[in-house]
Structures are given as C-alpha cells and as structure tokens.
C-alpha positions as CSV (number, residue, x, y, z in Angstrom):
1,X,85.3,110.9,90.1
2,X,84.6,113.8,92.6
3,X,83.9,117.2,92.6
4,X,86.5,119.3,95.0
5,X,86.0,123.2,95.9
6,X,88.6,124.7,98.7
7,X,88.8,128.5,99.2
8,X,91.4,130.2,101.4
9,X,90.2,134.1,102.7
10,X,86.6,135.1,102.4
11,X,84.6,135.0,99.0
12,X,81.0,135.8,98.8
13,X,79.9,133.0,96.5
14,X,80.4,129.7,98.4
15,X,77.9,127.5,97.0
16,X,79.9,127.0,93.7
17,X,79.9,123.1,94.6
18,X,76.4,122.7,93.5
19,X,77.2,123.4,89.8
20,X,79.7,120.1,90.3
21,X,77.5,117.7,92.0
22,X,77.1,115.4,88.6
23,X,80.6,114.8,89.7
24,X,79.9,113.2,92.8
25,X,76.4,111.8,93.2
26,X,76.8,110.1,96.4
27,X,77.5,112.1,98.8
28,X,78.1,116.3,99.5
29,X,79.4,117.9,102.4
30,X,81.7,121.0,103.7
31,X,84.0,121.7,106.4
32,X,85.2,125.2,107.8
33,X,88.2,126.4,109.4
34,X,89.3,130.2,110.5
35,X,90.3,131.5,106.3
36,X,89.7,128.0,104.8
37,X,86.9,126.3,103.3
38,X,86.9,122.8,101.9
39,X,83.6,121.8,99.9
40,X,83.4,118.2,98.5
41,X,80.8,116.0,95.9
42,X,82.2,112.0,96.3
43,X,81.5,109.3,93.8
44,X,81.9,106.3,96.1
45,X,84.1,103.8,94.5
46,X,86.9,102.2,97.0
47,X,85.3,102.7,100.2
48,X,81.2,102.3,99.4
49,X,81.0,103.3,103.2
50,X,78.8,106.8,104.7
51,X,81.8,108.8,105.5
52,X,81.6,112.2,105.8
53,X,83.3,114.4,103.0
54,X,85.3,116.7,102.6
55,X,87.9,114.1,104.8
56,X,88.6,114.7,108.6
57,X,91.4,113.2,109.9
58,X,91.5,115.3,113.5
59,X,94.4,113.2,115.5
60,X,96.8,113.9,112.4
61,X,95.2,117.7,111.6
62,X,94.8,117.3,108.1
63,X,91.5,117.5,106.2
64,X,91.1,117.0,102.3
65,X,89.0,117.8,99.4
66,X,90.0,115.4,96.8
67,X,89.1,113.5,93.4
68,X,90.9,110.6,92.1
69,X,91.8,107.0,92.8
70,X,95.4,105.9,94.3
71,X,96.0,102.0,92.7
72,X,98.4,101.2,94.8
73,X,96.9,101.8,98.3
74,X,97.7,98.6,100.0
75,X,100.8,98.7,99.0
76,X,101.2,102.2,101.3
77,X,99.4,101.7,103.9
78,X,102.2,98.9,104.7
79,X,104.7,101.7,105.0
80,X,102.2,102.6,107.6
81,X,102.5,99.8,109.6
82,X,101.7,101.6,113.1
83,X,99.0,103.4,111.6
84,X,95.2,102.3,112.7
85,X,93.2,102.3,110.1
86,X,89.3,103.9,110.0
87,X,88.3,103.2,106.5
88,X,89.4,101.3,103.4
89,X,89.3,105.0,101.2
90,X,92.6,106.3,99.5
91,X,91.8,109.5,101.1
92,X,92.8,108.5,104.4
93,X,96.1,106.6,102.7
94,X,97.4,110.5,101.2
95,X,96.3,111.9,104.4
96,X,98.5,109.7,106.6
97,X,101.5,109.8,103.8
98,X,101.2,113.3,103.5
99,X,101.5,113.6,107.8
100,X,105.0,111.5,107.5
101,X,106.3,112.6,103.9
102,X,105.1,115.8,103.2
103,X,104.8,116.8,99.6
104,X,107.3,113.9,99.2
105,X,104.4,111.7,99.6
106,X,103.2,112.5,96.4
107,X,106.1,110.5,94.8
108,X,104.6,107.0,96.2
109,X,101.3,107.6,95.1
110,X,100.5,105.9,91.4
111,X,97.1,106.9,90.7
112,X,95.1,110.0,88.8
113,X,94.3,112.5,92.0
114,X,93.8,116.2,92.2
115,X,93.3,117.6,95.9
116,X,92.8,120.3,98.2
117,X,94.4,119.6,102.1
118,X,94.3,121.9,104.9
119,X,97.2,121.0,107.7
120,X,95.2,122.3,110.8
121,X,99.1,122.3,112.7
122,X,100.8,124.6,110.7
123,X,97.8,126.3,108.5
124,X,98.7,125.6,105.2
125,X,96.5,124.6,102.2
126,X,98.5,122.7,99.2
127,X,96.6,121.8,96.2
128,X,98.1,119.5,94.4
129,X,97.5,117.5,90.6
130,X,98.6,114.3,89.2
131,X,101.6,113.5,87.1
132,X,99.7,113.2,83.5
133,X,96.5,115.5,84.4
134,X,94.2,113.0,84.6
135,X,92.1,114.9,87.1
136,X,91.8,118.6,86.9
137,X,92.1,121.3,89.5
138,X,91.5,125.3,88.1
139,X,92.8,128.0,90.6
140,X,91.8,131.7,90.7
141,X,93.2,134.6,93.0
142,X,91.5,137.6,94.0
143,X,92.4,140.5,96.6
144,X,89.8,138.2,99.0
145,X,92.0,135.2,98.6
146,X,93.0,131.9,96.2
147,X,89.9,129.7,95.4
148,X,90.7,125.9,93.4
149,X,88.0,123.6,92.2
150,X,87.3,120.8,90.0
151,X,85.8,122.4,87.1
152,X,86.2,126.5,86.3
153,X,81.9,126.9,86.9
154,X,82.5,126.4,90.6
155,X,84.8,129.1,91.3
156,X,83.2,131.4,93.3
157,X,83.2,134.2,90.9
158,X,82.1,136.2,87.8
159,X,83.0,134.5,84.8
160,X,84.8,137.1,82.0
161,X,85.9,135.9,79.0
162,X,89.7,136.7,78.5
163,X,92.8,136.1,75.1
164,X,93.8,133.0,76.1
165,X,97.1,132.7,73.9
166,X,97.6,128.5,73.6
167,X,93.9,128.9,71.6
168,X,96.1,131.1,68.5
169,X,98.3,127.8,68.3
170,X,96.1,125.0,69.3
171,X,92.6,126.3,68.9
172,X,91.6,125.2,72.6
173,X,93.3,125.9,75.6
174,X,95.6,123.1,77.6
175,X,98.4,124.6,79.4
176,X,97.7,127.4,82.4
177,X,96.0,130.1,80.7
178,X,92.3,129.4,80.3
179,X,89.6,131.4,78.1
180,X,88.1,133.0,81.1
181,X,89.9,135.8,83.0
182,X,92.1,135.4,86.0
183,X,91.2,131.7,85.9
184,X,94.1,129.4,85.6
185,X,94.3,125.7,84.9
186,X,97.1,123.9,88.0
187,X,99.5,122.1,85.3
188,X,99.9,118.1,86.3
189,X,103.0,117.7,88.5
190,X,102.6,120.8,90.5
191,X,101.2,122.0,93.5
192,X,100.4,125.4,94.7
193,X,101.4,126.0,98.5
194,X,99.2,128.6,100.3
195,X,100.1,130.4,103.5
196,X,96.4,130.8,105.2
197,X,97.7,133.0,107.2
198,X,99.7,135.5,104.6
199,X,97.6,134.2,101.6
200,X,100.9,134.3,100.4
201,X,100.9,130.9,97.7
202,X,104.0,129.5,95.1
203,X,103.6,127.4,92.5
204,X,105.9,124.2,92.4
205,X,106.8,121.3,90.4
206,X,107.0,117.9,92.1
207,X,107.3,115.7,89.0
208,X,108.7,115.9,85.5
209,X,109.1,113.7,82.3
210,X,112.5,112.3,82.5
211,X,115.0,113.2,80.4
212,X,117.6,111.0,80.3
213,X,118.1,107.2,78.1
214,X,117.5,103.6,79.4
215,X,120.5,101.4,78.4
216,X,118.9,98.0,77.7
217,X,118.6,95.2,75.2
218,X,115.0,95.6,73.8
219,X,114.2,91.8,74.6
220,X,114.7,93.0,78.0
221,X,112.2,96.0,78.3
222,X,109.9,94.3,75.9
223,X,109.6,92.0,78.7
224,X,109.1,94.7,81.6
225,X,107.4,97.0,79.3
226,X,104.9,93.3,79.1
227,X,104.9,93.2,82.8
228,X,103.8,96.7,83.4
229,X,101.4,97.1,80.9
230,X,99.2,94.1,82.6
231,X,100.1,95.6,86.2
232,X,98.6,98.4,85.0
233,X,95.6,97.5,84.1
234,X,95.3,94.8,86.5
235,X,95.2,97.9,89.6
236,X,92.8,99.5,87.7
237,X,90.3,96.6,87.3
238,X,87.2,97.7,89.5
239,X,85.2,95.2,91.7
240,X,81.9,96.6,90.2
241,X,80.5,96.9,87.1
242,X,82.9,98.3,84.5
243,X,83.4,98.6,80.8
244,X,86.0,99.2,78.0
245,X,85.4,101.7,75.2
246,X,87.2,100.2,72.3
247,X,88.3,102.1,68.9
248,X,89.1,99.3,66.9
249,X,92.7,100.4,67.5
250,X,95.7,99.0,69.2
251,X,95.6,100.4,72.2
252,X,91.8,100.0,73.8
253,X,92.6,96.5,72.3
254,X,95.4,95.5,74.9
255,X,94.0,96.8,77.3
256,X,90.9,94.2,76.5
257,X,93.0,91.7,76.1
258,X,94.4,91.6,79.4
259,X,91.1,93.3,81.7
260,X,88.5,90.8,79.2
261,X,85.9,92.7,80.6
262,X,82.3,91.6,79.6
263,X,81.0,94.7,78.2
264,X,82.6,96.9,75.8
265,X,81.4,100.0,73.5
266,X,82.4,101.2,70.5
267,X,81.7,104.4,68.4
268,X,80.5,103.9,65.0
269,X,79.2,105.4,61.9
270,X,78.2,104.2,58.3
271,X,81.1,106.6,56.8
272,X,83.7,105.3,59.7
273,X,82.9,101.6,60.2
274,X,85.2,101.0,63.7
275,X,82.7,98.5,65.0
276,X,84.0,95.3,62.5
277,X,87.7,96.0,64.0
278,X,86.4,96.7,67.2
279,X,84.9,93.2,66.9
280,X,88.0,91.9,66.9
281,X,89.1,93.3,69.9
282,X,86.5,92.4,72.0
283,X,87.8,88.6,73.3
284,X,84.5,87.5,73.5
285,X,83.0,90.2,75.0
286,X,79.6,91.7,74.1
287,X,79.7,94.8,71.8
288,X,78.0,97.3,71.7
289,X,78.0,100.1,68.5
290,X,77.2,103.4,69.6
291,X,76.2,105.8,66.7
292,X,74.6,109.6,66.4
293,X,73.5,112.0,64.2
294,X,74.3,115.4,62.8
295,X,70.5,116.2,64.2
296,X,72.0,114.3,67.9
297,X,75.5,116.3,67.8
298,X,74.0,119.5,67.3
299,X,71.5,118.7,70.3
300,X,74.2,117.8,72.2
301,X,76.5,120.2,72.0
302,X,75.1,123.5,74.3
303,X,75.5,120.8,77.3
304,X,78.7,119.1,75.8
305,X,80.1,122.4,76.0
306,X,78.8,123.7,79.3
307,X,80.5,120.6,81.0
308,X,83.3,121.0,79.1
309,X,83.9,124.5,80.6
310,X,86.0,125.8,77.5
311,X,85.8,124.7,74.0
312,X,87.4,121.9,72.8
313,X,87.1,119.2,69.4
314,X,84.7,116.9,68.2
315,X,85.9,114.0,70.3
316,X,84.2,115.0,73.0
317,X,80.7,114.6,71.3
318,X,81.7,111.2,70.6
319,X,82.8,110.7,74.4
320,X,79.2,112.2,75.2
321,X,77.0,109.7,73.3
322,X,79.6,106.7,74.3
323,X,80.0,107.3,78.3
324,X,76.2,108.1,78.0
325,X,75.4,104.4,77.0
326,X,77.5,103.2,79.9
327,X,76.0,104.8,81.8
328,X,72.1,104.1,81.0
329,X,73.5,100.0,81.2
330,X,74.6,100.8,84.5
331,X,78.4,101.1,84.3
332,X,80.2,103.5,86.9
333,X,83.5,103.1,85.5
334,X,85.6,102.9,82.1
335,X,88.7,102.0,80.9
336,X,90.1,103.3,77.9
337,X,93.5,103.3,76.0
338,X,94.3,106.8,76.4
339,X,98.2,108.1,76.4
340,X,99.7,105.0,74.2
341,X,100.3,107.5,71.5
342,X,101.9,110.4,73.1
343,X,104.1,107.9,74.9
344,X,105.0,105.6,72.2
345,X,105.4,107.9,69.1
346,X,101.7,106.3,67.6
347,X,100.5,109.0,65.7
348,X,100.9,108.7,62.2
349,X,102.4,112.0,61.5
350,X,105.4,111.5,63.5
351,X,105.9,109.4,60.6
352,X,107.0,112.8,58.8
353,X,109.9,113.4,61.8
354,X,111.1,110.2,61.7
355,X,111.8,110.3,57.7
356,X,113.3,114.1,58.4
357,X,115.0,113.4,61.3
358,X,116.7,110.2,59.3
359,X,117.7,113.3,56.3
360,X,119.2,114.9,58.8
361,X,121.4,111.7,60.1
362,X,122.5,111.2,55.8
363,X,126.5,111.2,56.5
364,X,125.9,112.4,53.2
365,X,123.8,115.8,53.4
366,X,125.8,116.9,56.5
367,X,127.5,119.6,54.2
368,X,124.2,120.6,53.5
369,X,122.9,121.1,56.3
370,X,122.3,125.1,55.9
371,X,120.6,124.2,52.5
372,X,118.2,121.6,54.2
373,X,117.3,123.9,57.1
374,X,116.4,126.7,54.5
375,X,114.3,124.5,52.8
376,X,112.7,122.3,56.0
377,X,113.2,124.6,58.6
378,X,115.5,123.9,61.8
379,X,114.1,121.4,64.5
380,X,112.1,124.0,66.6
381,X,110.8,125.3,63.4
382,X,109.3,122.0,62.0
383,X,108.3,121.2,65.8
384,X,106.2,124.4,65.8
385,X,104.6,123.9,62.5
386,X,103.7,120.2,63.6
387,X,101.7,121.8,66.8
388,X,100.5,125.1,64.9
389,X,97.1,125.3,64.0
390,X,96.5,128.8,64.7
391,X,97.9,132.1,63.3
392,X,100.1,132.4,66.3
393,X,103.4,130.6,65.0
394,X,105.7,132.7,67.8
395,X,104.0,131.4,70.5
396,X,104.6,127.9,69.3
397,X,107.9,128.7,69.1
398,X,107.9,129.7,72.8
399,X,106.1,126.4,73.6
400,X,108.3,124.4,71.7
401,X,111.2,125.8,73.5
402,X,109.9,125.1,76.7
403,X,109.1,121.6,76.5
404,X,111.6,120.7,73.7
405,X,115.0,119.1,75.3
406,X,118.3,119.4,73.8
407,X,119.4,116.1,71.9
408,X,116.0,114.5,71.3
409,X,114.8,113.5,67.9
410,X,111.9,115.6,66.3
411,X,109.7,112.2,67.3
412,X,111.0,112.0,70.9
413,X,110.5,115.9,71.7
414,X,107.0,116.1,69.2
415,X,106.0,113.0,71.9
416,X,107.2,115.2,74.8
417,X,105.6,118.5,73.7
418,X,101.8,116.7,72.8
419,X,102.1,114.9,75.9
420,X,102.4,118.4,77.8
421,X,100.1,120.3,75.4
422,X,97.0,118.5,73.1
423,X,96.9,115.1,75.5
424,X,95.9,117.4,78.1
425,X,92.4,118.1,76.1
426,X,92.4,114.7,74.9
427,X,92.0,114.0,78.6
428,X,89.6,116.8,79.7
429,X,86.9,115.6,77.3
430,X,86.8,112.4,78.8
431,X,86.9,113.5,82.0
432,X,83.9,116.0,81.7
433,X,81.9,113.2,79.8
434,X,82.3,110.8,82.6
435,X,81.7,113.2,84.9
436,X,78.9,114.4,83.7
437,X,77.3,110.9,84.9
438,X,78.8,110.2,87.5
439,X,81.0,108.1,86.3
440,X,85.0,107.4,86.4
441,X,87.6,107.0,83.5
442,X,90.8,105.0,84.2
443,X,93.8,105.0,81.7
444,X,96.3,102.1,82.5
445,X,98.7,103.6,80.3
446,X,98.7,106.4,82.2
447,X,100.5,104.5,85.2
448,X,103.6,106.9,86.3
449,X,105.6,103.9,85.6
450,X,104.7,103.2,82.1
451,X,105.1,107.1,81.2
452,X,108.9,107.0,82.4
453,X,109.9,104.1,81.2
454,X,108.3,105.2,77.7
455,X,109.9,108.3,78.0
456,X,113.3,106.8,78.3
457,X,113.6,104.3,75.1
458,X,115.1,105.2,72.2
459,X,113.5,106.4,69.5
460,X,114.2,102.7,68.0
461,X,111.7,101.4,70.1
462,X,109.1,103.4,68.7
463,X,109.3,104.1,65.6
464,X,111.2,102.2,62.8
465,X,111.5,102.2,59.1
466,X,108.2,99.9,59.3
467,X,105.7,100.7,62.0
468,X,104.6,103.1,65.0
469,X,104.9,102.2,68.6
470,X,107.2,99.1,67.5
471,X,107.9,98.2,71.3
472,X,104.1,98.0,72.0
473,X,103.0,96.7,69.0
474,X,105.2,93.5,70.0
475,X,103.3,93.7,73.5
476,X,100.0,93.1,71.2
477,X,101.6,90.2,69.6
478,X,102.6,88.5,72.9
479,X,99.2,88.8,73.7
480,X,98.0,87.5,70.8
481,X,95.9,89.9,69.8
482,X,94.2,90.1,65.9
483,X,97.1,90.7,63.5
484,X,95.2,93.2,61.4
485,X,94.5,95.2,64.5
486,X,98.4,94.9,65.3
487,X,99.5,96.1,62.0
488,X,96.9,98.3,61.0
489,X,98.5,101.8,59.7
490,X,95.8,104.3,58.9
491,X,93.8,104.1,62.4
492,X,92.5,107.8,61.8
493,X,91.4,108.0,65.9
494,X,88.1,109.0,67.2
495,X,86.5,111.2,64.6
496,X,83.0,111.8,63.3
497,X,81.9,112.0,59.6
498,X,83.0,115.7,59.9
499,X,83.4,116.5,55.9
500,X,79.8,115.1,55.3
501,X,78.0,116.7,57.9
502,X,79.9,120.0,57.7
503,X,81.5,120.7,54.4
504,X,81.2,124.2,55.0
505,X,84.1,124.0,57.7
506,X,86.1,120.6,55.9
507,X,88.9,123.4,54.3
508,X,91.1,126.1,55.3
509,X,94.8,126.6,55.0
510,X,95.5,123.0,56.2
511,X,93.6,121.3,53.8
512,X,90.9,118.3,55.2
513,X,93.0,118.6,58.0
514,X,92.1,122.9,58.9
515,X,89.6,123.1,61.8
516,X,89.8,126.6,62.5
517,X,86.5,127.3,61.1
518,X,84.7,124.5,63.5
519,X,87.2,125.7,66.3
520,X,85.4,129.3,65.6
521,X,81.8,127.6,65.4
522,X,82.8,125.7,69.1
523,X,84.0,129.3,70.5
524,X,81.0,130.9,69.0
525,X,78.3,128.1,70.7
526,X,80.9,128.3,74.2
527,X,80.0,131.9,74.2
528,X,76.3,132.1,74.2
529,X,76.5,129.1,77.1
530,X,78.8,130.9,79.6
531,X,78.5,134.7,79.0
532,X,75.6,135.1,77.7
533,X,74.1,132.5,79.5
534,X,71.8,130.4,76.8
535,X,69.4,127.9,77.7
536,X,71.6,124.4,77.2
C-alpha cells in the first residue's frame, strides 16, 4: 500500500502527497524532471530496505511512482537474466520489463499495481491500473496539464462537487465519472499515455475479460481451478505478520484453509451472529469477534467518509472497525476473499437469472416468447433492473449495453457487468480502510488467472439447479472444509443491523432491500466533509 502523485505541466498545488501519507508510513520523497513531477508515500513490504522513493532507475531512464505488489517477481526477473539487480523491490522488476516490453510488460505482471513512470529517453509519462482495480489511480486535466494520484484529495486542485450519472443507477460512483468535477477515476486495464512534451494523453485498454468458452470436462478444471486457487494464495502469503478477515462464508474460508494463518477477525453483532460460522473456518486459528455500535458507526463515519473520498455503503464501516483491530495487534497486511462472487455467479440473486434464463430455454414457451418478454422484460431489460437502484433506468441500460456480450446467459453477463461496476466499490472500501493504517489488502481470487479462467466456464459450473458457485464449492470440499459452511445458502454478506439501528431508512421502493434514503444520508455527511469542509 502506497500513496503515488505524478503531475505532468505546472500546477500550483504540489504538496497534495501529504493528505496520502497514511498510505505509506515508511518513507516519502519526490523527484523532478523538466514538465513532470513524481511524488511518492511507500509502505515497505517486499524490500524492507532505505531506498529512495519515488523509484530512480537512471542507466534504463525510467523513474516510477507506484502502489501495489507484483506476486510473481522471481519469476520475471528470470526473463531478465542479464539484468543486475540493485534491490529485491517489484518496482525495479516493472521498471526493467517495462525498458524491454513496453506497455506489453504489463501482460506478465500478476499482481494488484497502479503506477505513474516517466521514460527520461523519449519523455513520456504512462499511468497505468491493474486488471480488477485493486489499486486506484484518479486523473484530472486542466489547461496547466494532467495530474494522477492515489486518492482524489491529492490532486492538486479545488475540489467542486459535480452530477456524477453511475450514482442515479448505483447510488455511489464506480466507473470513470466521479462526484467531484473534472476528476476521473482510470478504469482497471487501462493506461493513459501522456506526451510531456505536447501534454497531448489517450486513454487505452491493455486488458479485458475474456469472452470466449473453455471446452473441458469439469473434473478437469476442477482440478486446475484446485491448483490455482492454492497458487494464489500461496504468492500472496507475506513473511510478516498477517491476518485473514473471515465472514463465516465460503470464500474467506478457503482462503483459510489453504494460508492457516494464526490470526483471523471476524465482524460480529448480537442481531448477525457470523462469529459461530466464522469459528468454523478458522483451522485452529485464534479468533477474534469485532463488534460496534450505532453510537461507534456514527463516530466513525465523518473520517470513514473523508478516506473514502466519495460516498459509498455501510461495508465500509465494518471494514473500518475490522482493519482497525489489525492493526492495533500489529498486522500490516490482510487477506480477504474478495471477487469469488462476481467471478463464480455467488450471489444469491443470480439465483432469479438462472430460473428465467432456464424459462427462456422451455422448448415449450419458445412460441411465447413475445408474451414472456412483455411480461419479464428482454435480457437487457431484466439486467438493468438487477443493477438499478436509482431513478436513472436509461443509463443502466447504456451500462448494460456496454458490458453485456452477445450470447451470455443473464448469470454470465450479470457476473460480467458487477464485476466492471459494484465490485469496483466493494474494492475501494477496503482499500481506503487499509490504507488508512497503513496497511495492505490482498485478494487471491483476484489473481488474473483465476478471473479468466472463471470467466470462461459455462454457466454449469456455476450455478445449477442446486447451489451457487458449484465449481468452487467442490474446491471447499476437496479441502475439507466445514460442510455447513460449504452448503450454506442465505450467507447475507457483510452487513450491519441496519433495520434496527435505522428504521427510518429500512424502506423505499425496493422494499428491505431500498437504500436510497441511507445512500442520501451518506451524500449528505460526504458533503459537509469535502465542501464544506467539517471537522471529521
């Protein structure tokens, strides 16, 4: 976890890197070239050594700002077999791959990263973001120049709240556009290429989610989806003190089962017991319950908020309190099972495509087909009522239309869309938490391996007459994890006792499930932090 700040042309603020330095705790530092600036806030993890920061690598003419962690770093630098190495950091690996690949590199790199690199030989900047948006990189451009940074607050400008349109469908924002104006969010798998000397930039895409179908015997990938699922922790087991966060769910539970680390946490509350199935989950491990109350969340939230940058759910209170306690028992880092669901069709109201897609496939009904798509709506339709919780149902439309893909089931393109869209704030809040203590998140199933492979089963894998995430459910059972965590059902996700502590916001047009009026209350509390600039 770092905090990064590059700015191309001249910009009067420059000292935006101090509002970021929970980021990095152990070291700061800046470097300056004619147009370009590179600022940088390290958390040491891989290379615990007193380098300098940003990264200077003068006989190759590349410097970097940059935040992440590449896993597979050994494995690279033996591509670089001629290369004379100065360090043991991953910063030094992308700036040696970058000197022989180019943007190419960033194909070989498996990690979570967000950067800023300067190449001194043909004055370019490129700032680039990971495949699943693990680590975040905002961007804004002004008639001085093109500023990027880890979090919006260290932009070096005036902060104007602006219509952000995803908030009319989602209620939060988590594609480019962001609540504040002319501030834009760098979407994972892109880069943005500047021309220092121009300031001329483009915007391109170096990776996608595939789109086309594995043809294998499911005994077959169950056995490499095994293999990659342990690899993927295993890379992401730290040498220092770590811990898990557990749910009580499948998910944070393989990822125990396989890292067994000594210490994990668990959110808890006497309305939501997670702590007894979290107990389960634990292999031995110590747990510990982490609880708060409507008196905590409320004191909370002003800095919640303020690290979060723009308004986001409730999970992120419970990601607060959580990482907090890590953090006071001395933990740097945390692994967590974020992604399974987006990639393996968990959530329980894909449930509702699966049944319509399987009307849609009755030999029988295919004369009816106008009838059933006046009563249920085509596929776009019922995709953008599955994603709407705002007013703005066109706009979900357009969403849907650009991350839908032609052929998918409603499961397989709902799994496509929320991995683009809400996962991206499922991964924010986590991030900001952590860094708000210096700390680092890893998701294993996360690994760029594990999202294309995922992304290329059939549906039948998934999601069957009988269960979610079938394929990795039977991962659970190989490693013999509790069978009433492997076929739980109604695992309801991180949540707080929302309907007791706020029944004045528990209804709206969705039923339990409407948030719009906390969504407004979150908006509301966002403003007074970052324009009217309340004490937090």
């Amino acid at each position: 976890m770092c905090g990064i700040l590059g700015i191309v042309g001249q910009h009067a603020d420059t000292h935006g890197i101090n509002k970021i330095l929970h980021r990095g705790p152990d070291a700061i530092g800046s470097v300056s070239f004619p147009g370009v600036q590179l600022h940088m806030a390290r958390l040491s993890i891989q290379d615990a050594s007193d380098i300098h920061v940003p990264f200077c690598y003068h006989d190759i003419g590349i410097s970097l700002a940059y935040n992440g962690e590449i896993y597979n770093c050994d494995e690279l630098r033996k591509r670089l077999p001629s290369s004379e190495w100065e360090t043991e950091c991953d910063a030094e690996v992308i700036a040696k791959m970058w000197r022989r690949y180019g943007p190419n590199s960033l194909h070989y790199l498996n990690g979570m990263f967000a950067f800023v690199l300067y190449d001194k030989w043909s004055n370019e900047v490129f700032a680039v973001r990971d495949r699943a948006g693990e680590k975040p990189l905002y961007y804004t451009i002004t008639n001085s120049g093109i500023a990027f940074a880890s979090e919006i607050k260290a932009l070096p400008i005036e902060l104007e709240e602006t219509e952000c349109p995803e908030e009319s469908v989602f209620e939060y924002d988590c594609l480019s556009n962001t609540p504040f104006k002319n501030v834009f969010a760098l979407l994972p798998g892109h880069y943005i290429y500047v021309d220092c000397e121009s300031r001329k930039h483009k915007v391109s895409q170096w990776w996608d989610l595939p789109t086309d179908s594995l043809d294998m015997k499911y005994e077959d990938v169950l056995e490499y989806l095994d293999e990659l699922v342990r690899d993927a922790c295993r890379i992401r087991m730290p040498s220092e003190s770590y811990a898990v966060a557990l749910s009580g769910g499948l998910d944070s539970a393989i990822v125990q089962s396989i890292v067994r680390c000594p210490t994990c946490y668990v959110i808890t509350f006497p309305q939501i017991q997670n702590a007894p199935q979290a107990e389960k989950c634990t292999c031995g491990a110590v747990l510990h319950s982490v609880t708060f109350t409507k008196d905590d969340f409320q004191d909370a939230l002003p800095k919640v908020l303020y690290y979060l940058d723009t308004p986001a759910t409730w999970t992120s209170i419970c990601d607060y309190f959580l990482i907090r306690q890590m953090h006071l028992h001395g933990h740097r880092i945390l692994l967590s099972g974020e992604g399974a669901d987006e990639l393996f069709g968990g959530y329980n109201r894909y449930r509702i495509l699966y049944w319509l897609d399987k009307m849609f496939a009755d030999p029988s009904l295919r004369k009816y087909k106008p009838t059933t798509e006046f009563l249920i709506g085509k596929h776009a339709d019922i995709l953008a009522k599955l994603i709407c919780r705002g007013p703005n149902i066109d706009h979900a439309k357009e969403i849907v239309k650009q991350y839908a893909v032609e052929g998918k089931s409603l499961v397989e393109n709902a799994c496509r869309i929320e991995f683009k869209t809400t996962m991206q704030v499922l991964l924010r809040m986590p991030d900001r938490m952590a860094g708000m203590f210096g700390m680092e998140n890893r998701a294993p199933f996360l690994d760029y391996r594990l999202i294309e492979l995922a992304f290329q089963l059939p549906e039948s894998f998934k999601v069957t007459s009988e269960e979610s995430k079938h394929i990795l459910r039977d991962v659970a059972r190989r490693l013999k994890i509790h069978k009433s965590i492997v076929d739980e059902k109604d695992k309801k996700g991180l949540a707080i006792p929302y309907s007791d502590w706020f029944p004045e916001f528990a209804y709206g047009s969705r039923g339990i499930w409407d948030r719009s009026k906390f969504a407004e209350f979150m908006k509301d509390k966002w403003r007074r932090i970052f324009l009217v600039q309340e004490q937090r």
